[in-house]
N, C-alpha and C positions, 0 to 999 in steps of 0.2 A: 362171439358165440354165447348164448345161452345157457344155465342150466336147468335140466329138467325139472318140473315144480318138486315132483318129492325126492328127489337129489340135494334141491336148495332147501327144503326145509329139514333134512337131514344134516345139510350146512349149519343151520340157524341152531339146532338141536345140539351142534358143538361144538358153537363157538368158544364156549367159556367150559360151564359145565351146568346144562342144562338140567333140570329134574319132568319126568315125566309120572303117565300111569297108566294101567292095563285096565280093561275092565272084566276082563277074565281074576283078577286078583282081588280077593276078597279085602283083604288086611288093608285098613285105614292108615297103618303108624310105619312111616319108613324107621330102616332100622339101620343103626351106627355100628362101626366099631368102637371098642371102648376108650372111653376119654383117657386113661391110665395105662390104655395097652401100650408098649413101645413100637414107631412107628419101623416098618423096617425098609430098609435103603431100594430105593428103586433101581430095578435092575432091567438089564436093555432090552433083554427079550419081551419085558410089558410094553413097551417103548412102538412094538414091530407091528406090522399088520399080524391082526390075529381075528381070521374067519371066524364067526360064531358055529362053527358044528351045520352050516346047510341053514341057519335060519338068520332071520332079519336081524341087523346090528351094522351101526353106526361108530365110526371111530375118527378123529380129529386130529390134527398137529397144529397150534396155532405162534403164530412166531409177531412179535412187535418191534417196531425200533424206530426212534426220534434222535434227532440229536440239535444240538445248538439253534443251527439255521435254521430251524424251524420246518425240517425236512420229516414228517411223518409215512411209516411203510407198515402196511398193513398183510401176512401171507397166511394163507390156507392151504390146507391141503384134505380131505375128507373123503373117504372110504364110506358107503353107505352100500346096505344090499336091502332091500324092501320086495321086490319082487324078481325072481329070474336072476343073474349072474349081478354081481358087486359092480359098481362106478365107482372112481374117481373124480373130483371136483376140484380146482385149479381155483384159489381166488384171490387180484391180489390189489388192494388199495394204498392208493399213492397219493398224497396232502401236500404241495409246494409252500413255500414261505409266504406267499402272494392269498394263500387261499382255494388257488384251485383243487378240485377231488376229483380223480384218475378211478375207477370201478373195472377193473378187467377179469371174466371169470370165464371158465372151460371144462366140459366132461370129457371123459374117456370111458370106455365101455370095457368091460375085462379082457386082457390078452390087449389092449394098449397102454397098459400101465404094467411098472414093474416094482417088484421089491424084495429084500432080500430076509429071510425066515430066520425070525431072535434078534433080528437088527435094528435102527432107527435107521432106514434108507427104502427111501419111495421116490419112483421117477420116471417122467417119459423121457425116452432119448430126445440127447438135444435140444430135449425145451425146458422142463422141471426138474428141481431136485430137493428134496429134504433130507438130511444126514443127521444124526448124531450120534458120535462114538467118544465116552469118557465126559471130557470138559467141554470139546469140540464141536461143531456142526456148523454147516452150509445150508442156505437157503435162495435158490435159484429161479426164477420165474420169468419166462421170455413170453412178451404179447408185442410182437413186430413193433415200434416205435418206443414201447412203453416196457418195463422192467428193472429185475434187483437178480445184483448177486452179491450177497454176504453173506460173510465169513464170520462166526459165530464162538463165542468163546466165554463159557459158566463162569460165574465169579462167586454164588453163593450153592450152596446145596440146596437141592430141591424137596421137597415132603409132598403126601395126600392128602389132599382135599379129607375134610372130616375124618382123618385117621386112616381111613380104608374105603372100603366098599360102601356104597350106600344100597339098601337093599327095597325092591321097591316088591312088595310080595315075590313072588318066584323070580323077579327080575333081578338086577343089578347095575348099577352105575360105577365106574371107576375115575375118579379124577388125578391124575397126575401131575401137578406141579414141578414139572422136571427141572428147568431154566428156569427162578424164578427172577434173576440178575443175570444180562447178558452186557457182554462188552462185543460192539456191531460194526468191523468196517469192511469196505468193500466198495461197490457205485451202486447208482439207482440212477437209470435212464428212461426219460421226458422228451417227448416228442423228440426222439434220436439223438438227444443230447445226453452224454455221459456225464454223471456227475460223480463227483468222488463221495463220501458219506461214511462221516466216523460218530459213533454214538450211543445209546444203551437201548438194551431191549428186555425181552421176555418172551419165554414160551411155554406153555403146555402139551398134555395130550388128553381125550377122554374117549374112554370105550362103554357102551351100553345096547344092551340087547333088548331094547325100546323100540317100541313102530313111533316115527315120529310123527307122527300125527297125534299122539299121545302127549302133550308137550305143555311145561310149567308153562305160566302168565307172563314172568317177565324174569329179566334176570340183570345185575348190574356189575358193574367190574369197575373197581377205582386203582390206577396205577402210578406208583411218583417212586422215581430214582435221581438220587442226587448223589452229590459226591459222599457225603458222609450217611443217611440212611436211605432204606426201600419198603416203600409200603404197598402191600395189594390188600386190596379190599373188595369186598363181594356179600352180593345176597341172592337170594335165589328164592323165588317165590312159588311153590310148587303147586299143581295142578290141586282143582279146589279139592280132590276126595283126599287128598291126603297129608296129614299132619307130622311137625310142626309147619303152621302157615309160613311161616318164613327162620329161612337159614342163614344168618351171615356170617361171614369171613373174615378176620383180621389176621395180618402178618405183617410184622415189622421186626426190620434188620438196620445196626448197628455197624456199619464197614462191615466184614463178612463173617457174624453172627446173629443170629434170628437171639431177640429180646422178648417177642411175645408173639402168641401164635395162641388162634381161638375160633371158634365157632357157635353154633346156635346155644349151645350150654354154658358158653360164658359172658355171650353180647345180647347187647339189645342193639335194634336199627330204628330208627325213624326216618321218613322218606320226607321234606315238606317244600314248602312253597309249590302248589301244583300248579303248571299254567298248560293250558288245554289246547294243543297242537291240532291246528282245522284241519290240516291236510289228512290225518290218521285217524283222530280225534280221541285221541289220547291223555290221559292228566299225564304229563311228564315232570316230576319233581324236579326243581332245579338247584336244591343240595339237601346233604344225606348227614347222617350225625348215628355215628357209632359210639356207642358204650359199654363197658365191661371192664370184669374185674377176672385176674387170672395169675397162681401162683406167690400171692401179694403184690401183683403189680394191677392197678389202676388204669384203664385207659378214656381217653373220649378222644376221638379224630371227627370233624367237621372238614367236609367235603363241599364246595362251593364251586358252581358250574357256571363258569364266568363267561364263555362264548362257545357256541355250537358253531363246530364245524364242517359236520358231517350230519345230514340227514339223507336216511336211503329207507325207501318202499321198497320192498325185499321181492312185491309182486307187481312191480311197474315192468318188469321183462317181460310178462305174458300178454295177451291178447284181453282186451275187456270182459267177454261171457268166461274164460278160464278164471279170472282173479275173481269176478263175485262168486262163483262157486266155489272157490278155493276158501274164501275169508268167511261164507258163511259156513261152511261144512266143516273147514280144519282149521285155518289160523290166520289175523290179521298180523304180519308181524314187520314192523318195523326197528331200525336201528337210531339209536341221537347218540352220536360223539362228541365229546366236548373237552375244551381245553380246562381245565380246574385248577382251585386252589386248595391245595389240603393243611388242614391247621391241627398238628397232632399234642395232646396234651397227655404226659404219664406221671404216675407219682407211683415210689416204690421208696419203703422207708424212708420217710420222712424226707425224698427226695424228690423236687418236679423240673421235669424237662417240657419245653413248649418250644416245637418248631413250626415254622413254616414255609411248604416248598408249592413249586407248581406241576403240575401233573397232567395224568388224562383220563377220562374215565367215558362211561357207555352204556346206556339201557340198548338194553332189545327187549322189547314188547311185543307181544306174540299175542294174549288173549288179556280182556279186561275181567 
């Protein structure tokens, strides 16, 4: 089954943590919380479905997890209301050792989906379920042949995205980095084959009271969990009226202590090697090189995007006359997934560490 076009671009709007804009909003300059504020602990009831008050608003739970065999699991769940009563959006991708990519996605229309108020618990009977309560959560997704159910367990504390709220004139974005280290076992079943699957993951959530159609350029997400550190990395390229042109992200953890953690005020990104993807026509860089200085610690991490294994037209669902309208009115938006190498370099007092692990990271390109 399908989902609806502004359902899935309400999908695409939050995957990660997308930046949007109004044109009802005069103010050019999104606004921060302050770099020095203390962040304060995420608590569950943000976590819950939380109705916008009767008007449009989008909100996400996104869940990862790889392990050894090269078993990659991709889950969604999104809450969007744009017009008339709120949807639910079901989405769940699945990557075999071999290469193959599994795309399974489903709406439900209000009064078929449930959840419960100040919780992290969303679900339809007997087919979906997102949970999280404390360190804990479940992620359950049944597509007749195809599906996951794992068992979900915190191993770092989570923080927000740029301190707090990002404030887009009268609007707001919230991004939540709940899970930002998951320990992941449980199965994932493959054309009716149960497989067992023990591995690491991650997860977020984000809420905004954005009409998606409103929606940044492109947005990217780099992820690497090894035994001994975890790095997410991100940029966010926002819609052209509003500045700064670009946002990115750096966190990195230590076994289960964050070492440095920064944003547009303390990094620089550069995107390079662009090779121009016919099918979208897209420049897609194929590695990214973050820089910055933060609390006297030093960092450069080099991101290198060594094979793509996921490319999705986010509008090949639709019918041909719906998608040229779609791409020229509101948004071309593609995804490129790829397996990487991240090569992270720090010096703090007189000291340098240089590792290197292997990861995964992900543009979605939405406008050029």
């Amino acid at each position: 089954m399908r989902l609806k076009s502004l359902v899935w671009l309400g999908t695409l709007l939050s995957l990660f943590v997308l930046f949007t804009q109004s044109p009802a909003d005069a103010a050019r300059k999104l606004k921060f919380a302050p770099d020095k504020a203390k962040s304060k602990k995420i608590q569950e009831k943000e976590l819950s479905v939380r109705p916008g008050n009767n008007r449009a608003y989008t909100q996400s739970w996104n869940m990862w997890a790889w392990n050894k065999q090269g078993y990659v699991v991709y889950g969604l769940m999104v809450v969007t209301k744009i017009i008339g009563g709120a949807r639910l959006g079901v989405q769940l991708t699945l990557r075999t050792p071999k290469g193959k990519v599994i795309h399974k996605m489903v709406e439900y229309s209000e009064g078929k989906y449930n959840f419960k108020k100040n919780k992290l618990l969303v679900w339809v009977p007997n087919l979906h379920v997102f949970r999280f309560r404390g360190k804990n959560g479940r992620f359950i997704a049944k597509f007749g042949k195809w599906g996951v159910n794992l068992r979900l367990k915190k191993t770092l504390p989570g923080f927000r995205f740029t301190n707090g709220p990002i404030r887009f004139g009268s609007k707001k974005f919230i991004g939540l980095t709940f899970a930002p280290r998951l320990a992941v076992k449980g199965f994932i079943k493959i054309d009716n084959k149960k497989i067992p699957f023990k591995g690491v993951g991650y997860s977020d959530h984000g809420w905004q009271n954005i009409m998606p159609h409103h929606v940044s350029r492109r947005w990217y997400a780099g992820r690497m969990i090894s035994k001994d550190y975890t790095i997410l990395a991100a940029q966010l390229l926002p819609a052209t009226k509003w500045r700064p042109r670009s946002v990115p992200g750096l966190a990195i953890a230590q076994g289960d202590k964050w070492i440095f953690r920064g944003d547009h005020r303390h990094l620089k990104l550069s995107a390079r090697r662009r090779i121009k993807d016919k099918d979208s026509g897209y420049m897609v860089p194929q590695y990214v090189v973050f820089r910055g200085k933060k609390d006297g610690t030093s960092v450069k991490l080099v991101i290198k995007h060594k094979k793509l294994f996921d490319k999705m037209d986010v509008m090949s669902q639709f019918n041909p006359v719906l998608r040229v309208l779609l791409r020229a009115l509101i948004a071309n938006p593609w995804i490129f997934r790829y397996q990487a190498e991240f090569t992270l370099t720090m010096k703090k007092g007189g000291k340098t560490t240089k590792i290197r692990r292997m990861g995964y990271s992900e543009w979605a390109m939405l406008n050029k």
